[in-house]
C-alpha positions as semicolon CSV with decimal commas, in nm:
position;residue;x (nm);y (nm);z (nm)
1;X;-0,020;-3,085;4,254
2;X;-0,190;-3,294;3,980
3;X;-0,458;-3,071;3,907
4;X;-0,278;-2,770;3,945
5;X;-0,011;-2,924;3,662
6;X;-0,353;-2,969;3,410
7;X;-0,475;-2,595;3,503
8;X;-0,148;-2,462;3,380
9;X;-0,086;-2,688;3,053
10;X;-0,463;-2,596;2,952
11;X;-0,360;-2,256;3,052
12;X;-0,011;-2,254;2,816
13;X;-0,241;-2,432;2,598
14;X;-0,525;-2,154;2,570
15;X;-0,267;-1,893;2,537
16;X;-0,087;-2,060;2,243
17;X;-0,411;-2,131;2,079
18;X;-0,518;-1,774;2,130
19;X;-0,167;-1,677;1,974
20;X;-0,207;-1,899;1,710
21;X;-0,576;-1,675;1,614
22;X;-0,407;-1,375;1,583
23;X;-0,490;-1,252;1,296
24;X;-0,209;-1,169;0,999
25;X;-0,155;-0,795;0,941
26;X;-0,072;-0,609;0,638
27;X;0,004;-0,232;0,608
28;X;0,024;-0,041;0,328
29;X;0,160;0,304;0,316
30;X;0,128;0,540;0,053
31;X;0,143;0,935;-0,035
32;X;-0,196;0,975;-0,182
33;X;-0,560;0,844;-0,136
34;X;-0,577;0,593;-0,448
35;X;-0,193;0,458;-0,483
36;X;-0,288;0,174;-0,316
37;X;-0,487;0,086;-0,694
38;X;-0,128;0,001;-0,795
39;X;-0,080;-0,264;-0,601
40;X;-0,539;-0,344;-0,505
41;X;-0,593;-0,677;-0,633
42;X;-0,292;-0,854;-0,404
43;X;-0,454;-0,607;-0,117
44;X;-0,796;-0,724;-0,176
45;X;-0,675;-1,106;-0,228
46;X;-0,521;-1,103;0,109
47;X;-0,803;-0,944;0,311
48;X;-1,071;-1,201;0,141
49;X;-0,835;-1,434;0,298
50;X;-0,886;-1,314;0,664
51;X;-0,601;-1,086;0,669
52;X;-0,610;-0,733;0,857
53;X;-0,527;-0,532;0,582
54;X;-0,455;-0,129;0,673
55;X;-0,385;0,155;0,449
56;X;-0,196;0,441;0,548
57;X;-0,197;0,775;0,389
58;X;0,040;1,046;0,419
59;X;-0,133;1,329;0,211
60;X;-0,483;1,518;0,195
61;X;-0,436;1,472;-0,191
62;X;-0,616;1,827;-0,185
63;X;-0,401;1,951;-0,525
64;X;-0,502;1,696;-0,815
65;X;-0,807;1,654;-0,952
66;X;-0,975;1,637;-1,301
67;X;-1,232;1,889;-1,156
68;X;-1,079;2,238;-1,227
69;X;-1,366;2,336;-0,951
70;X;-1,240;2,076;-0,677
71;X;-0,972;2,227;-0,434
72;X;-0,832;2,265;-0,142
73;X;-1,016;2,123;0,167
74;X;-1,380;2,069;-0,027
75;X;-1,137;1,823;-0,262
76;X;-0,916;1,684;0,094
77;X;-1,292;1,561;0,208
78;X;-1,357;1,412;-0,064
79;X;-1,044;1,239;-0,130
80;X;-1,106;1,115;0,219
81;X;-1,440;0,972;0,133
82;X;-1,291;0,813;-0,193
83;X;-1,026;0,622;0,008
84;X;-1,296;0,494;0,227
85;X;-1,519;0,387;-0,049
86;X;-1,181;0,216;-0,207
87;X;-1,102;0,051;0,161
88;X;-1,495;-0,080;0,142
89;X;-1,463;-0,247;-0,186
90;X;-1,114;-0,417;-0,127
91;X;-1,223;-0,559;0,200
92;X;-0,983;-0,350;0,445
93;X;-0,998;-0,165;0,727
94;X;-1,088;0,178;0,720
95;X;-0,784;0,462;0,592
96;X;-0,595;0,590;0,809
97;X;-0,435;0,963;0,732
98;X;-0,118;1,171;0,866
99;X;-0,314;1,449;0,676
100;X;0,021;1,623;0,562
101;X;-0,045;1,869;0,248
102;X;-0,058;1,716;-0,102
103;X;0,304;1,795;-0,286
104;X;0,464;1,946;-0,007
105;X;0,623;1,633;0,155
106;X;0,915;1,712;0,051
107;X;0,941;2,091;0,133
108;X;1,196;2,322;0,299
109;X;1,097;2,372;0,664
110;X;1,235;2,443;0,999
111;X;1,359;2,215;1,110
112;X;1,479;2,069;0,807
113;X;1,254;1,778;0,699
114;X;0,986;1,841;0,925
115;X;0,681;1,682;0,694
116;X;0,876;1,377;0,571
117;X;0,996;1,313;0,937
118;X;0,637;1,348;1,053
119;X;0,596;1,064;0,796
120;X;0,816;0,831;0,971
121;X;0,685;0,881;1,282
122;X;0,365;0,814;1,227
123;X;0,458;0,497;1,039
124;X;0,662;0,406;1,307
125;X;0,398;0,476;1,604
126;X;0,118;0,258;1,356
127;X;0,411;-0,046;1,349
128;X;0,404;-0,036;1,734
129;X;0,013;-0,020;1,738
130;X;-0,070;-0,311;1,474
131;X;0,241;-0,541;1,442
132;X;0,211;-0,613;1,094
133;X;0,378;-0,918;0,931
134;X;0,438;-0,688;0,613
135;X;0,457;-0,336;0,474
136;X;0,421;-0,242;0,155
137;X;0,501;0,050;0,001
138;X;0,607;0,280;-0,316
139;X;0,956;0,103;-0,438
140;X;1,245;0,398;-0,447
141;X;1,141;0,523;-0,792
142;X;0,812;0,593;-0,676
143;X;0,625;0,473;-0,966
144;X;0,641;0,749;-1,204
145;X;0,877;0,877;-0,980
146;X;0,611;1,160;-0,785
147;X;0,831;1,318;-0,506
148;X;0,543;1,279;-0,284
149;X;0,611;0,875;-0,371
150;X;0,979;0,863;-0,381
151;X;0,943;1,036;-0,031
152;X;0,670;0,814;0,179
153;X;0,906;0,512;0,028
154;X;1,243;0,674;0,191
155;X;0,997;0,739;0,527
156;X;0,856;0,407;0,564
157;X;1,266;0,207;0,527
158;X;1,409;0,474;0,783
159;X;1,179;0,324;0,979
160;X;1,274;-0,038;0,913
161;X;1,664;0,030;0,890
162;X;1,622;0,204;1,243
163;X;1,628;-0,117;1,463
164;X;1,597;-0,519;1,409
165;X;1,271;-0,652;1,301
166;X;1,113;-0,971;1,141
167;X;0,868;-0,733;0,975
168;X;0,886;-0,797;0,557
169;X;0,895;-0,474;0,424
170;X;0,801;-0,495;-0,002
171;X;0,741;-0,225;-0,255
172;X;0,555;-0,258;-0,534
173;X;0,702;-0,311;-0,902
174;X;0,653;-0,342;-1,252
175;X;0,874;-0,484;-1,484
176;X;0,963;-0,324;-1,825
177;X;0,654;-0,496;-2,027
178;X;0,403;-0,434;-1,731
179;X;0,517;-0,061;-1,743
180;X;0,508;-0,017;-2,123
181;X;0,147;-0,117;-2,102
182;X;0,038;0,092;-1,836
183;X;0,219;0,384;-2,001
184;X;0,009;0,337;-2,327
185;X;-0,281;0,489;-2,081
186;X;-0,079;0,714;-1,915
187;X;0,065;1,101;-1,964
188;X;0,389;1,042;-2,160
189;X;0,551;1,298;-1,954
190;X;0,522;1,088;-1,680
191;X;0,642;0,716;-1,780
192;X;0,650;0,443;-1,501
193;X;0,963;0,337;-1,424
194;X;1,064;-0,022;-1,389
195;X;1,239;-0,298;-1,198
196;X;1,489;-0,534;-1,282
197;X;1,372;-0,928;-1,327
198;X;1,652;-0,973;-1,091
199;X;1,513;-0,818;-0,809
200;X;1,183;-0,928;-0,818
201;X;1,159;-1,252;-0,620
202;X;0,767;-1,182;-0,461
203;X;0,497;-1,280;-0,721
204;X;0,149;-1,310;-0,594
205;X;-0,115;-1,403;-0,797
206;X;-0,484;-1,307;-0,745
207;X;-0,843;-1,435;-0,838
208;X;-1,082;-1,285;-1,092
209;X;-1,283;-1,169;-0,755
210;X;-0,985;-0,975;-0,653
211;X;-0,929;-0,828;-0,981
212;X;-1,316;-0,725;-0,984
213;X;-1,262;-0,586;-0,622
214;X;-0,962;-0,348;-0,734
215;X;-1,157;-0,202;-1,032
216;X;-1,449;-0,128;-0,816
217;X;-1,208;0,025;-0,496
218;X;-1,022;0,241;-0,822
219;X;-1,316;0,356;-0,971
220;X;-1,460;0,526;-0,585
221;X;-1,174;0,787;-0,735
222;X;-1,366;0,985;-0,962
223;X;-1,264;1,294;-0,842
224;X;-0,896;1,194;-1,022
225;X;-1,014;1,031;-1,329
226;X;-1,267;1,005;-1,617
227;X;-1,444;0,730;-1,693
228;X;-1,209;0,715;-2,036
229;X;-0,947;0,697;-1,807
230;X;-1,053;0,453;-1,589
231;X;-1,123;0,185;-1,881
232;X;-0,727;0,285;-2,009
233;X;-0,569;0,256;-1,696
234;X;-0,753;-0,064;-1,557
235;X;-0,713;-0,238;-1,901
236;X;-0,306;-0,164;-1,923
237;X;-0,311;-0,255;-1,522
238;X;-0,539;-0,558;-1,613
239;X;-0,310;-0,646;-1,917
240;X;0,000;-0,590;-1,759
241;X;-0,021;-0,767;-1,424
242;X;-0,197;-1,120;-1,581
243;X;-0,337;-1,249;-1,282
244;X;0,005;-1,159;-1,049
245;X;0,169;-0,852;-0,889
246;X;0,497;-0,816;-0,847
247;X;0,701;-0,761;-0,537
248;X;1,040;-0,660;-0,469
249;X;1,150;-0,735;-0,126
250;X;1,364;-0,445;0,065
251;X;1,617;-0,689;0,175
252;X;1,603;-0,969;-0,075
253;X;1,544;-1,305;-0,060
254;X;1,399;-1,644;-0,224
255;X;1,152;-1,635;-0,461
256;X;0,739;-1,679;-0,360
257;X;0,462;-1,684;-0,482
258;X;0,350;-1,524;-0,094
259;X;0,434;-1,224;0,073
260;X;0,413;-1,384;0,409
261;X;0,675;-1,621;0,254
């Protein structure tokens, strides 16, 4: 009886230990290959720390480009190999894409809401699959308020709202001086929009390293940007964020400085 007592505690004990290994998981899900830039330094901090970091992506991004020669599936493979080259840099595990069409998320179909619901349930079936601790995703507004954005954001908190979970779900914000930065680099017809102070109770800061990590993940993008706009953007990104991105969590909370906190 004794010895079959010290086989089960080391037993219960292995198990717990083995529990206690599992690795943190993060998942990030967003409509295009290269929105995860917006939030890549807290990405790349959290997967130098031994976090599985994964990046979902809802879109082939086959419809924007600055090369007037790049569309259509020739641009969708490349945009694929871009994300890749971005998930390399920041340290994360290979993209993962619903392949829906670029813009079109949104769309009219039968039945109604066919692509954005094909969203969900992906993001859904990938919550059962990993377990993450957190998602993160576009905030409501969507950044610059893309539909494409606004869309994957609605998507991924069906998902959450649909049944009980300790998952943290978090979109990414700026506040008004963080946005007026970024929007000195960026097409005035399409001005970030911003977050209350109030709301944002998740600030994580990040290490040079990290910050070096994000530029190099942003600039595998080149089939989006110049290199003029990559020095603009990065420097109002760089300027604005000072070391921390913000956070605001879906259903509130205490402030942190974490977001598995």
């Amino acid at each position: 009886m004794m010895r079959l007592a010290i086989l089960t505690l080391l037993l219960v004990t292995t198990l717990n230990a083995g529990a206690e290994r599992r690795p943190r998981v993060i998942l990030a899900v967003f409509a295009h290959p290269d929105d995860e830039t917006f939030v890549g330094p807290v990405l790349a901090r959290y997967a130098r720390e031994g976090v599985k970091v994964y990046l979902a992506i809802a879109t082939k991004g086959e419809k924007g480009t600055s090369d007037p020669n790049l569309r259509g599936d020739p641009l969708a493979k490349v945009r694929h190999e871009e994300a890749a080259c971005a998930c390399r840099q920041l340290g994360m595990e290979p993209p993962i894409f619903f392949d829906l069409n670029d813009g079109e998320l949104g769309a009219m179909t039968s039945p109604l809401g066919q692509n954005i619901q094909t969203v969900a349930d992906n993001v859904e079936k990938l919550i059962a699959k990993l377990n993450p601790d957190v998602v993160v995703t576009w905030g409501p507004e969507g950044g610059y308020g893309h539909p494409d954005h606004r869309l994957v954001s609605d998507a991924v908190t069906q998902v959450m709202q649909s049944k009980k979970t300790s998952i943290t779900l978090v979109y990414g914000a700026l506040t008004t001086e963080q946005a007026k930065l970024l929007n000195s680099a960026w097409p005035a017809e399409l001005p970030w929009h911003t977050t209350d102070p109030a709301y944002l109770t998740v600030r994580v800061p990040f290490s040079n390293a990290d910050q070096l990590r994000y530029h190099q993940a942003f600039e595998c993008h080149r089939s989006q940007y110049t290199a003029e706009q990559f020095e603009k953007i990065e420097k109002g990104l760089d300027n604005g964020w000072a070391g921390s991105v913000w956070f605001r969590r879906w259903l509130g909370g205490p402030k942190s400085d974490d977001l598995f906190k």
